[in-house]
VEXLUM-647974 format. One line per field, with one value per residue (C-alpha): z negated, x negated, y negated; residue in three letters. Coordinates in steps of 0.1 Angstrom, whole numbers, padded with zeros to 4 digits. Layout:
VEXLUM-647974
c3: c(Z/...)
c1: c(X/...)
c2: c(Y/...)
r: c(ALA/...)
end
This chain:
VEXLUM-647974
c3: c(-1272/-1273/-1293/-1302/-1302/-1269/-1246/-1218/-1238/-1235/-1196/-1185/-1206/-1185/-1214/-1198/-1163/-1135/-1105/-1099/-1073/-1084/-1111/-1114/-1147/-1160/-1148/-1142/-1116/-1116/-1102/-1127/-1136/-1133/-1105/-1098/-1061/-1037/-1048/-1082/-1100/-1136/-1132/-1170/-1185/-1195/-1231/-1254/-1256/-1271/-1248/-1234/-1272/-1278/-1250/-1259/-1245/-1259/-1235/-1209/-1181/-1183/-1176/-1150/-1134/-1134/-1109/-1091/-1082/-1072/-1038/-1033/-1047/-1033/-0995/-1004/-1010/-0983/-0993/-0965/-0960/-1003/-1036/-1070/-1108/-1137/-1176/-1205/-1235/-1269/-1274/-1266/-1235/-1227/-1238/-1240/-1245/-1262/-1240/-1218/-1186/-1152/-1130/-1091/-1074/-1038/-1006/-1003/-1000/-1038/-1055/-1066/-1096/-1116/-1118)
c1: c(-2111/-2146/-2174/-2194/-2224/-2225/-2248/-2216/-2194/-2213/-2216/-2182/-2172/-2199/-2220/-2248/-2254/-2250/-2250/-2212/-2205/-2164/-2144/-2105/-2086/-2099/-2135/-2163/-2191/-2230/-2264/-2288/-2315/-2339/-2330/-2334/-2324/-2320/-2288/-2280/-2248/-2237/-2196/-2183/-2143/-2136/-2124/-2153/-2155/-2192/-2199/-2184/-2175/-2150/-2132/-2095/-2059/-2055/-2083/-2089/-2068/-2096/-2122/-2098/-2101/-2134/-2138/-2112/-2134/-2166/-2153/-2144/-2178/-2198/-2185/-2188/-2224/-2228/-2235/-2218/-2241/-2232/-2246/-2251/-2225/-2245/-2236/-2258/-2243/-2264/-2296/-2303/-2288/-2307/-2280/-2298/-2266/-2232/-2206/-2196/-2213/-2213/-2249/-2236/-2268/-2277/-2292/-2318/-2322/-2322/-2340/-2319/-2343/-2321/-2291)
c2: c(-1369/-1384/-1383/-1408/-1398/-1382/-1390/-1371/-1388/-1425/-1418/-1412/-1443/-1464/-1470/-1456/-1458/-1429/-1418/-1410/-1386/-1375/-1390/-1385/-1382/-1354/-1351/-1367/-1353/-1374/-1369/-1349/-1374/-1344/-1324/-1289/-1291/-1314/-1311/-1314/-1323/-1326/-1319/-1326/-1324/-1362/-1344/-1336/-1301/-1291/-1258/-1227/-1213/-1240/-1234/-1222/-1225/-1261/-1276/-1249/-1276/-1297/-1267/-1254/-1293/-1289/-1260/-1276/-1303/-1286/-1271/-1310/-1323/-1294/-1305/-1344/-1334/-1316/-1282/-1260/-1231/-1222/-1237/-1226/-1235/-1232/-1235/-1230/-1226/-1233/-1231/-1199/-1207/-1237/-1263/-1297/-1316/-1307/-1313/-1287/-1292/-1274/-1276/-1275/-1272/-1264/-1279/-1258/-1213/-1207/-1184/-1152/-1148/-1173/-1151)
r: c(UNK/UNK/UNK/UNK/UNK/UNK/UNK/UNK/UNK/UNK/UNK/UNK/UNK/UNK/UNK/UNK/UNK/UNK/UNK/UNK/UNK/UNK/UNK/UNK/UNK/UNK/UNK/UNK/UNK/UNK/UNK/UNK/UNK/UNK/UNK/UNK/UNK/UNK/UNK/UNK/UNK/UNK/UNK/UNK/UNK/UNK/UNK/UNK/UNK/UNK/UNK/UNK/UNK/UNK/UNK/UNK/UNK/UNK/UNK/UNK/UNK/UNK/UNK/UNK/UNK/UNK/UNK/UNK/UNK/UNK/UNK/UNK/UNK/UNK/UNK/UNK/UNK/UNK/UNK/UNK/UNK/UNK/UNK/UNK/UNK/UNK/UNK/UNK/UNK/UNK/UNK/UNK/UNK/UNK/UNK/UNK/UNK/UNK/UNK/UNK/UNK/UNK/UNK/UNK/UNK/UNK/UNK/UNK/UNK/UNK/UNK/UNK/UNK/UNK/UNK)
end
């Protein structure tokens, strides 16, 4: 499923350009355009899902996928000595867009004041 007025959504259909670092069918990985780290990767589910509170047993695959990919991404990037996965979830959370998102981020000692 996709939504149309996604700004996720609108990237992994090309719409809007990226940075692509992983694609396969179910998810799509891209340099932040803000980065937090010298490493810093937006890994997404293709499927819309809006954030972690959706998440049920209909669409979990495509969160499962997602984690799948990041020991992939995370060594494509080279981030051997560990890295950090991040989600924010609302606005509370920090959510700036709603589509279930994942933050790998590493290349550098981070701090443990984060989490």
């Amino acid at each position: 499923m996709r939504d149309e007025n996604c700004l996720f959504c609108k990237i992994i259909a090309g719409e809007i350009p990226s940075s692509v670092v992983f694609e396969n069918e179910k998810v799509f990985a891209f340099k932040d355009i803000n980065p937090q780290a010298p490493v810093h990767i937006i890994i997404v589910p293709k499927d819309h899902i809006a954030c972690a509170d959706e998440i049920n047993s209909v669409n979990s695959t495509s969160v499962a996928a997602c984690f799948e990919a990041v020991p992939e991404i995370a060594k494509k990037m080279g981030l051997d000595n560990g890295y950090r996965v991040i989600n924010n979830c609302g606005a509370d959370g920090g959510q700036t867009v709603m589509h279930l998102h994942f933050h790998l981020i590493g290349g550098e000692k981070l701090s443990e004041k984060i989490v």
